[in-house]
C-alpha atoms as a printed R data frame, in Angstrom:
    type eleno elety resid chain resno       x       y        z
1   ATOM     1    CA   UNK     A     1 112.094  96.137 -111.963
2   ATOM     2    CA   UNK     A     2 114.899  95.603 -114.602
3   ATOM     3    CA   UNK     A     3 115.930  92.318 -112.219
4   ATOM     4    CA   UNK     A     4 112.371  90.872 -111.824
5   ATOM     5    CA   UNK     A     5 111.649  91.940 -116.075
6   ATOM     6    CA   UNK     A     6 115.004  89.652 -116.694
7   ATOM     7    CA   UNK     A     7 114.492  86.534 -114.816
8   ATOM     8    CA   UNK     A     8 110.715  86.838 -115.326
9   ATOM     9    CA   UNK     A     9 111.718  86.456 -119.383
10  ATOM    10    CA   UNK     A    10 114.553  83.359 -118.714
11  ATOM    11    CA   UNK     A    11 112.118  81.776 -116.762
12  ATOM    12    CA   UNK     A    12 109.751  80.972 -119.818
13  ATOM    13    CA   UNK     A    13 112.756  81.044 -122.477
14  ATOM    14    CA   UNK     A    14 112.332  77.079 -122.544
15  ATOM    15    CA   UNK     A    15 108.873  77.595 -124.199
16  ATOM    16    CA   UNK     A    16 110.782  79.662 -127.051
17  ATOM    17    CA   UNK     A    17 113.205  77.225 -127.282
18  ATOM    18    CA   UNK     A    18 111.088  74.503 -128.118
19  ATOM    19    CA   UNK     A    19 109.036  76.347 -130.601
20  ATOM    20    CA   UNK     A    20 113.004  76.555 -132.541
21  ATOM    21    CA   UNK     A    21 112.587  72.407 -133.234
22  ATOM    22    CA   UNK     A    22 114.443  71.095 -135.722
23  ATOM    23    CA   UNK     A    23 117.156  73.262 -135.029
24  ATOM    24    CA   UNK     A    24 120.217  72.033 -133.011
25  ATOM    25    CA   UNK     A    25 121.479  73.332 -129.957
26  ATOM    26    CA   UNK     A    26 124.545  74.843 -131.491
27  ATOM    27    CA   UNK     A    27 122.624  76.473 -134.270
28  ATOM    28    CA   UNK     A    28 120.104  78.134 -132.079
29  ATOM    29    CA   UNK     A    29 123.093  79.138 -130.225
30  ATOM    30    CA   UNK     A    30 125.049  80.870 -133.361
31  ATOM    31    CA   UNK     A    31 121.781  82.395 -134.365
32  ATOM    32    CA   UNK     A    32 121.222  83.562 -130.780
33  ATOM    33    CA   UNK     A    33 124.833  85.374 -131.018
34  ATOM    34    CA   UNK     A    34 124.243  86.637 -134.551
35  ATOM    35    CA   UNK     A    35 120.819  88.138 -134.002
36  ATOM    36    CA   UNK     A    36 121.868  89.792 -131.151
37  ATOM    37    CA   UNK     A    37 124.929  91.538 -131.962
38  ATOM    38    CA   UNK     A    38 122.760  92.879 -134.759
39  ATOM    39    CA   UNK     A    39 120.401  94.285 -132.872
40  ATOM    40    CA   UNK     A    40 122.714  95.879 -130.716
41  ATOM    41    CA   UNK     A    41 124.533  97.433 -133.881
42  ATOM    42    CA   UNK     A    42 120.703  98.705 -134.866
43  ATOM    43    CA   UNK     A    43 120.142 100.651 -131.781
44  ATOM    44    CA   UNK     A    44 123.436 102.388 -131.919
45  ATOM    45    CA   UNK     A    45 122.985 103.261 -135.427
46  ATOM    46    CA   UNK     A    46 119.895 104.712 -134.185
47  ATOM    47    CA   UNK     A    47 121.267 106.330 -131.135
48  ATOM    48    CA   UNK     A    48 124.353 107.762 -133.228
49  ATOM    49    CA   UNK     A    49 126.742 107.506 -130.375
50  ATOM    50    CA   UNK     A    50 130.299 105.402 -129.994
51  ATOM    51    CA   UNK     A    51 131.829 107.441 -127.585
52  ATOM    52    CA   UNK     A    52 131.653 104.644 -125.423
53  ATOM    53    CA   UNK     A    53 134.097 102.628 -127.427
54  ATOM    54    CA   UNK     A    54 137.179 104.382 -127.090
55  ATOM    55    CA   UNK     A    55 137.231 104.914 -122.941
56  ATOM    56    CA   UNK     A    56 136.755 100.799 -123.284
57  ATOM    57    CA   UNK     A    57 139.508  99.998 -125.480
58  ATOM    58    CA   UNK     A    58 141.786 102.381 -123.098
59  ATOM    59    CA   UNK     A    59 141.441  99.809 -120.527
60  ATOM    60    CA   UNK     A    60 142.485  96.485 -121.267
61  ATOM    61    CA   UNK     A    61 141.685  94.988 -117.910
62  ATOM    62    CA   UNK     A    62 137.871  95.641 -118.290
63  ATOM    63    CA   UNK     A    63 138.004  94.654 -121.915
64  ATOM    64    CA   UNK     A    64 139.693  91.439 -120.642
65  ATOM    65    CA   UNK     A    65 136.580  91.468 -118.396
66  ATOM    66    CA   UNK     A    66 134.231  91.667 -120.955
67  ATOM    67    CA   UNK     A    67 135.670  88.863 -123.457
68  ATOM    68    CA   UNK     A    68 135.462  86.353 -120.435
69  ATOM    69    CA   UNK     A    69 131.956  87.467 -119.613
70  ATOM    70    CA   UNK     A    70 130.713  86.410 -123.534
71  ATOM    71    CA   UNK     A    71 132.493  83.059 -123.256
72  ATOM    72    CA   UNK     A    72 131.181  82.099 -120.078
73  ATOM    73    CA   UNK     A    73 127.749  83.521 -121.619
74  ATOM    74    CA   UNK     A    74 128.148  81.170 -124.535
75  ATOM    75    CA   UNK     A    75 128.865  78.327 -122.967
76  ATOM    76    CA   UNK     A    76 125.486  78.729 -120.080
77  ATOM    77    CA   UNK     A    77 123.318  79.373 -123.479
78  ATOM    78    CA   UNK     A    78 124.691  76.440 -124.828
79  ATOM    79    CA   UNK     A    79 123.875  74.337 -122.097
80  ATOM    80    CA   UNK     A    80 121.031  75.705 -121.652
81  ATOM    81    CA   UNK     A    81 119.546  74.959 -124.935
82  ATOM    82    CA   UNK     A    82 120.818  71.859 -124.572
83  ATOM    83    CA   UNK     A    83 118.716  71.171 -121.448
84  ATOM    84    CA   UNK     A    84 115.893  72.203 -122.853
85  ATOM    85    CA   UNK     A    85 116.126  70.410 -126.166
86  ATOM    86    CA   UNK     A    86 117.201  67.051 -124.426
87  ATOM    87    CA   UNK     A    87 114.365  67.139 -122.015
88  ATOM    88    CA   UNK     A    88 115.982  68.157 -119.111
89  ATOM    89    CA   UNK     A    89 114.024  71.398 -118.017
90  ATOM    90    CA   UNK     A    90 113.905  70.310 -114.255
91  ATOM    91    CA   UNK     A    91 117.772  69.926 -114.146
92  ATOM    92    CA   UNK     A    92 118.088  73.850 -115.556
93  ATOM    93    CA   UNK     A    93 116.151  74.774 -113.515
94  ATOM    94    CA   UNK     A    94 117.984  73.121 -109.872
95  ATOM    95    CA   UNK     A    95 120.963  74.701 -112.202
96  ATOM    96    CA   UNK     A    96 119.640  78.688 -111.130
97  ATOM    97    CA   UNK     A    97 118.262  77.424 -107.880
98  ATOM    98    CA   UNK     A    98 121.743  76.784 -106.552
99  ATOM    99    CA   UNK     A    99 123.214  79.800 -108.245
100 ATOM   100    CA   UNK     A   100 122.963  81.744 -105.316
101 ATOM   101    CA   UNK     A   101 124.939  79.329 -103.105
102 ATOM   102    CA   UNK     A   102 127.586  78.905 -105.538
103 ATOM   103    CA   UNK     A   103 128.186  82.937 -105.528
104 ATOM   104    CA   UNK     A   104 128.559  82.325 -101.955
105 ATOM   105    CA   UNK     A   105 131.715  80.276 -102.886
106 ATOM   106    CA   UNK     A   106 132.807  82.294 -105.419
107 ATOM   107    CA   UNK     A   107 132.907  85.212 -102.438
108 ATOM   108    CA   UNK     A   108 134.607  82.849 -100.094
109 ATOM   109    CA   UNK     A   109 137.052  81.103 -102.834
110 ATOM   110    CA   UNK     A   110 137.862  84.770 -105.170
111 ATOM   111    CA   UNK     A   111 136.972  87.529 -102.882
112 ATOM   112    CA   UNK     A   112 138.116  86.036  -99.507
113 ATOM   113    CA   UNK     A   113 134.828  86.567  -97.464
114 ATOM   114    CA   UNK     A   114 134.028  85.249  -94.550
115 ATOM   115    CA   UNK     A   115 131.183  83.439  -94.532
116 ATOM   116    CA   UNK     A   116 128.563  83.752  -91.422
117 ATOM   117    CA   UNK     A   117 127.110  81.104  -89.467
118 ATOM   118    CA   UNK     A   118 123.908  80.574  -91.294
119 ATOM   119    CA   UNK     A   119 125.352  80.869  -94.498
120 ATOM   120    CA   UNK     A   120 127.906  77.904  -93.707
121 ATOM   121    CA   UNK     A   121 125.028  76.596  -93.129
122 ATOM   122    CA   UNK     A   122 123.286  77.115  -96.496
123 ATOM   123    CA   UNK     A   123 125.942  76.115  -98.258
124 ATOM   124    CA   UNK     A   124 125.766  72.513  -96.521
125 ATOM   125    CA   UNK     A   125 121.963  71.812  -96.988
126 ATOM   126    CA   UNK     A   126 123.352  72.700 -100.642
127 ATOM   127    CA   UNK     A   127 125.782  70.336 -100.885
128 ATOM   128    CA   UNK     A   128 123.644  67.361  -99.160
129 ATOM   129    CA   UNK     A   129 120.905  68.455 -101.568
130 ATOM   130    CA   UNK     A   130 123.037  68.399 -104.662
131 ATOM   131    CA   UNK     A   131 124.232  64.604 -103.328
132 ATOM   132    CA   UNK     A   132 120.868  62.918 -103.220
133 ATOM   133    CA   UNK     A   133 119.968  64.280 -106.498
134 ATOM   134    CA   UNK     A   134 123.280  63.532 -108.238
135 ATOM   135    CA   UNK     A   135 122.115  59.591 -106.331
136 ATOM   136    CA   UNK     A   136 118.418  59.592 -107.743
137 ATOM   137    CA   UNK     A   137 119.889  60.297 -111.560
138 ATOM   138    CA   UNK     A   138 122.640  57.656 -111.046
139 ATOM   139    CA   UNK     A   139 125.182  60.729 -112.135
140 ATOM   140    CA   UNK     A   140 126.283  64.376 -111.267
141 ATOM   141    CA   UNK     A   141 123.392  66.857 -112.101
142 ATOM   142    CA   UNK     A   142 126.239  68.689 -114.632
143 ATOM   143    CA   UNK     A   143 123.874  70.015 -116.504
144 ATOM   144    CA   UNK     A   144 122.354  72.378 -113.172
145 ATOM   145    CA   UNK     A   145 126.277  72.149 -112.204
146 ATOM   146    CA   UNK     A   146 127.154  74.259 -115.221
147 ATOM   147    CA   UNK     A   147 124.636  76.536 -115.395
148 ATOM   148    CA   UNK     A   148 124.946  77.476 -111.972
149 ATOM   149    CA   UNK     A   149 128.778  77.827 -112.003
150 ATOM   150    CA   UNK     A   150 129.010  79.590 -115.507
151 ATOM   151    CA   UNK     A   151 125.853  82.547 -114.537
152 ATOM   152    CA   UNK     A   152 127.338  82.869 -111.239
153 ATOM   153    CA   UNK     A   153 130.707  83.782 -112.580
154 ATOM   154    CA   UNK     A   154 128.803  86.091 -115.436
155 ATOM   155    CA   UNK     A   155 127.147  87.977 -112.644
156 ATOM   156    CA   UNK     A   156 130.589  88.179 -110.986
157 ATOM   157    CA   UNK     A   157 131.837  89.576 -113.502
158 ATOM   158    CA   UNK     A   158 129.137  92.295 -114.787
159 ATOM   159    CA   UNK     A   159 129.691  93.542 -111.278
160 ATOM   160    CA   UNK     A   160 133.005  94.263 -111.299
161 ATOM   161    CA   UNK     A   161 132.943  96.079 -114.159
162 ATOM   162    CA   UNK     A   162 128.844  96.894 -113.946
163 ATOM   163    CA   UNK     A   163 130.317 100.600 -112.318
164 ATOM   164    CA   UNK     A   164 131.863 101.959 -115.641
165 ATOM   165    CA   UNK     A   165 130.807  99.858 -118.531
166 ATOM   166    CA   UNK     A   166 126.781 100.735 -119.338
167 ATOM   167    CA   UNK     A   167 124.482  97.293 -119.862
168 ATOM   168    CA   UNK     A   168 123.974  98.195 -123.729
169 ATOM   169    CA   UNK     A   169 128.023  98.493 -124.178
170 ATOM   170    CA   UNK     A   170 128.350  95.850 -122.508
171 ATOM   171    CA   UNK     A   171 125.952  93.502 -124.085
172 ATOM   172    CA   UNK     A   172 127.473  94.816 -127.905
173 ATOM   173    CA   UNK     A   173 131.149  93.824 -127.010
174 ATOM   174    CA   UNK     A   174 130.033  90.437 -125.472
175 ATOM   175    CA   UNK     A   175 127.873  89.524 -128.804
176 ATOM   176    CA   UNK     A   176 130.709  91.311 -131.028
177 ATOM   177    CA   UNK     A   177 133.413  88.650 -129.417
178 ATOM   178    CA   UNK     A   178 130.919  85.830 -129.962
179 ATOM   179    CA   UNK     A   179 130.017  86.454 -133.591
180 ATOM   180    CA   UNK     A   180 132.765  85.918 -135.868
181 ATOM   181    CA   UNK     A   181 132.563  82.028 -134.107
182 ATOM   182    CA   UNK     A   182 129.129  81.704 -134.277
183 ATOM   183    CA   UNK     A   183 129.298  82.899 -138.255
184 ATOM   184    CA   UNK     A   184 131.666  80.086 -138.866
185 ATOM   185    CA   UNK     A   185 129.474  77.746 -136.856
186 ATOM   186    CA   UNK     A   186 126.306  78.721 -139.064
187 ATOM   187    CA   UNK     A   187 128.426  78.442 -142.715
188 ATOM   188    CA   UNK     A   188 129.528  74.757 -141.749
189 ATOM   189    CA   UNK     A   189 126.073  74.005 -140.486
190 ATOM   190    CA   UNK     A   190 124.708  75.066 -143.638
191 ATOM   191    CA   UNK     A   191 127.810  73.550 -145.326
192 ATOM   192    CA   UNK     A   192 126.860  69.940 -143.843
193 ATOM   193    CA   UNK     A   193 123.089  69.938 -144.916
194 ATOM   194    CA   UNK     A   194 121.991  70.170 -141.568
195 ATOM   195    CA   UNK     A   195 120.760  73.720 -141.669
196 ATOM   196    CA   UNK     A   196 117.413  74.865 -140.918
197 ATOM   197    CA   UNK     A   197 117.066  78.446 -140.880
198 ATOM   198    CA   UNK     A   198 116.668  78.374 -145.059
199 ATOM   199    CA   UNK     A   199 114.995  74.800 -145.105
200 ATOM   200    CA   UNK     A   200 112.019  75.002 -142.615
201 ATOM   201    CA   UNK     A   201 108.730  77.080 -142.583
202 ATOM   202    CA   UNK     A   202 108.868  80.628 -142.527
203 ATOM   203    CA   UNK     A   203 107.916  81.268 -139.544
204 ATOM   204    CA   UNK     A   204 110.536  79.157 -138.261
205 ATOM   205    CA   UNK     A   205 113.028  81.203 -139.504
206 ATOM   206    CA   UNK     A   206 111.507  84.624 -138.150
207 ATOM   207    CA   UNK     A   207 111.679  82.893 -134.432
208 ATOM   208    CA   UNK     A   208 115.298  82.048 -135.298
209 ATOM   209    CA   UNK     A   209 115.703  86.114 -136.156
210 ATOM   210    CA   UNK     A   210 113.757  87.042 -133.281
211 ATOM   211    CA   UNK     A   211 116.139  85.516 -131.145
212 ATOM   212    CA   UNK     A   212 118.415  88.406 -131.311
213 ATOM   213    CA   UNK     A   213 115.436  90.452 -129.509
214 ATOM   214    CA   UNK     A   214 114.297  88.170 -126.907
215 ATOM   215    CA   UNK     A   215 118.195  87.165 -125.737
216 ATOM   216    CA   UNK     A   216 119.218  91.128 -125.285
217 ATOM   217    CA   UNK     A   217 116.090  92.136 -124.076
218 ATOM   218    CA   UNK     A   218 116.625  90.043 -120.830
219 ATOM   219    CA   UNK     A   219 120.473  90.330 -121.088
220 ATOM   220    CA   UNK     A   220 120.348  94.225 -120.768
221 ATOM   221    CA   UNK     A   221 117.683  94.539 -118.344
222 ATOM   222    CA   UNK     A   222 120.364  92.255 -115.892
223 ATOM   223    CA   UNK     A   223 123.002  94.314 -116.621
224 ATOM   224    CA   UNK     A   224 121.020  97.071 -115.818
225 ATOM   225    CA   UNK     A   225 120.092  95.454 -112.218
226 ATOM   226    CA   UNK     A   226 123.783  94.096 -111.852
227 ATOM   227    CA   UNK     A   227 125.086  97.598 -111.724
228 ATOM   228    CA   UNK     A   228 122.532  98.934 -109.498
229 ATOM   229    CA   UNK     A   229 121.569  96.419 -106.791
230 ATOM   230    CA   UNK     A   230 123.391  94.312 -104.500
231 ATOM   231    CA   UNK     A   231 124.436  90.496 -105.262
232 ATOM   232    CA   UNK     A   232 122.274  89.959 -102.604
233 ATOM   233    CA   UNK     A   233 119.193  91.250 -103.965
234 ATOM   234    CA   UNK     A   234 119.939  89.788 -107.137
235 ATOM   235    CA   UNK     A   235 120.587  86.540 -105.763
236 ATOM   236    CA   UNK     A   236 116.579  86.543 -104.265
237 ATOM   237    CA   UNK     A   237 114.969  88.068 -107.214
238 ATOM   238    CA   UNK     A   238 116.805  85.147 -109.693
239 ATOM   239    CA   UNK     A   239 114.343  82.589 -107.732
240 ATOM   240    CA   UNK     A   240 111.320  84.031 -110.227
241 ATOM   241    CA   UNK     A   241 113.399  82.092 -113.180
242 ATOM   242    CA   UNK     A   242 113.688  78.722 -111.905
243 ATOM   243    CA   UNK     A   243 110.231  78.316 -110.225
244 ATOM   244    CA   UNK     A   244 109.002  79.634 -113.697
245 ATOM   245    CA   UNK     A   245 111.047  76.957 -116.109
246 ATOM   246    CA   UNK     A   246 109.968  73.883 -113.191
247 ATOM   247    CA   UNK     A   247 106.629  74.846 -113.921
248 ATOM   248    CA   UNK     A   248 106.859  74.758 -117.520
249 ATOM   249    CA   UNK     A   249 109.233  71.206 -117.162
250 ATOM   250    CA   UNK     A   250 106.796  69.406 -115.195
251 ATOM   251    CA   UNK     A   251 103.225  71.001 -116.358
252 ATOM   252    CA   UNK     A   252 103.592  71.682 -119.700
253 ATOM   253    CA   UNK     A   253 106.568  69.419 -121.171
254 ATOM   254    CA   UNK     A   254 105.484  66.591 -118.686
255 ATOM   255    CA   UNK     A   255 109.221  65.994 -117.242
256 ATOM   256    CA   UNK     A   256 109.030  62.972 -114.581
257 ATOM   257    CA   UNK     A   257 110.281  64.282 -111.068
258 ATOM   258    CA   UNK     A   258 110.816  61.209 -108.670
259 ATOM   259    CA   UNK     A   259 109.962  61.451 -104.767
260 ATOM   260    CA   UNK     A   260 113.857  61.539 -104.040
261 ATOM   261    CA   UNK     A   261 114.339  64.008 -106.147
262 ATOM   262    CA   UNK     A   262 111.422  66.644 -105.165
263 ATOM   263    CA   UNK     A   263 113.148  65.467 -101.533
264 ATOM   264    CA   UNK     A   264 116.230  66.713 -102.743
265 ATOM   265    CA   UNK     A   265 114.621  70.140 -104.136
266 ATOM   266    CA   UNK     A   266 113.227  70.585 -101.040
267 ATOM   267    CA   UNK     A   267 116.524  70.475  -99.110
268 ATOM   268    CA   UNK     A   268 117.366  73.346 -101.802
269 ATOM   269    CA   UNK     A   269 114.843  75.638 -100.719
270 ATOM   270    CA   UNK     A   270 115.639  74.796  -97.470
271 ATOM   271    CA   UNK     A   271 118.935  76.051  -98.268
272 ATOM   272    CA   UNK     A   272 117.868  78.846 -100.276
273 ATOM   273    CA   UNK     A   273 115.520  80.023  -97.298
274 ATOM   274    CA   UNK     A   274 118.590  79.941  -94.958
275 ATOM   275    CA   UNK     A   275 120.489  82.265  -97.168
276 ATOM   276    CA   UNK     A   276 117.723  84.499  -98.072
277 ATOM   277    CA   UNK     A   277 116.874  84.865  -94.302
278 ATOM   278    CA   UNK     A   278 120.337  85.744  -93.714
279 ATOM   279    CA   UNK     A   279 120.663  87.988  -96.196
280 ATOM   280    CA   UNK     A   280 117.675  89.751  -95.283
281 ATOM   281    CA   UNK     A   281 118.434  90.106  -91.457
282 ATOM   282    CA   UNK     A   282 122.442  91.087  -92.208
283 ATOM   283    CA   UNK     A   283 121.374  93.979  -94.838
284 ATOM   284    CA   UNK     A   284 119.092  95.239  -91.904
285 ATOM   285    CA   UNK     A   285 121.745  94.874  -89.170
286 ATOM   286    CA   UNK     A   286 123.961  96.953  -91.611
287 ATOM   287    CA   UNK     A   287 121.494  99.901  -91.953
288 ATOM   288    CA   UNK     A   288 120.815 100.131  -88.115
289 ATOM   289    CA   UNK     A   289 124.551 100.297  -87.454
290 ATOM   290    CA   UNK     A   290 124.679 102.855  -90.221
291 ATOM   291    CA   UNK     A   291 121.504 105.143  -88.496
């Protein structure tokens, strides 16, 4: 439930991020950090309890852990907003479509693993797929590139340390790393004229504030999954997000998707099915050894 209650909120973040126009990508993205490390600070003001803090800062390694997470976060937010605000919802969303595959390098490439027949072949389909898009736009899909490679090494690293390191914790130290940057970011904004968090309607600057809510919302509830279910499972459930923003791209924002290019979705899926089907029968082989 935390999993589906995450990607089910990403998948109709480019909706929100519209309703932030005139507001840059970068500003969005400072105010995103800001907001949220202040609501994180609220709640444990509330909750009256740090004694997380000090078993953190006793391990460098996981804090090193943690500082990597928030700048891999900040740059797939960035790009993300920058997708969104360029027109380029369909290309986001291939970006979490092939997410899965691409943890299925970063298992064979970091963690050594030996990849099974069907994923090998997965992985393939991917890479074809990836080709005849990166043909149709006349250039590499970077944006979906980035995404993908930047969440997949996010969830990589919220599971490593997912075991000892709570989702709230977590979440507070990756906005608390972010936010002295994203400060600086918002004074030279304002600095340059370009601000529009003090210059707009009101209610644009209450969506700009409530950005600190609807970016940890989602953010904890994947933590939450991360440290109790399987990559696996994680990897199936994060299809909910991308179906969701291709909807919005192509129904709502009116985003142009050629024949080649639904072609090359469609060897995606294909892909995706492979590895889900895999997945699915290997997790079931594993349990019937185990009984």
């Amino acid at each position: 439930m935390f999993g589906l209650a995450a990607y089910g909120m990403w998948g109709v973040f480019p909706l929100y991020f519209k309703a932030l126009a005139p507001a840059g990508s970068l500003e969005i993205l400072a105010h995103r950090v800001v907001w949220s490390f202040l609501v994180c600070t609220v709640i444990w003001i509330l909750r009256r309890d740090l004694s997380w803090v000090r078993p953190l800062i006793a391990v460098p390694h996981r804090l090193a852990l943690l500082i990597l997470a928030a700048v891999l976060l900040a740059l797939n937010w960035l790009t993300y907003i920058h997708a969104v605000n360029s027109g380029n919802v369909v290309e986001s969303s291939l970006g979490y479509f092939i997410n899965p595959l691409v943890l299925v390098l970063l298992g064979v490439t970091v963690l050594h693993e030996h990849l099974r027949p069907l994923q090998w072949t997965a992985v393939g389909i991917g890479v074809i797929a990836v080709s005849v898009i990166s043909w149709d736009y006349g250039r590499l899909p970077w944006i979906a590139l980035v995404l993908a490679s930047s969440f997949a090494a996010y969830g990589f690293i919220k599971k490593k340390v997912g075991t000892s390191v709570e989702a709230l914790p977590s979440m507070t130290v990756e906005s608390a790393v972010l936010t002295p940057a994203a400060i600086a970011i918002l004074a030279w904004i304002a600095g340059t004229g370009r601000g529009t968090f003090t210059h707009d309607a009101p209610w644009h600057a209450l969506l700009l504030a409530m950005s600190g809510v609807f970016t940890t919302g989602p953010l904890v509830c994947f933590a939450a999954a991360a440290r109790r279910v399987p990559l696996t499972t994680m990897g199936l459930m994060q299809f909910v997000a991308p179906v969701l923003q291709l909807l919005i791209g192509v129904l709502v924002f009116g985003e142009r998707v050629t024949a080649v290019r639904w072609f090359g979705f469609g060897l995606v899926w294909v892909a995706l099915a492979c590895l889900s089907f895999d997945s699915v029968h290997h997790a079931h082989s594993t349990r019937q050894r185990r009984t």
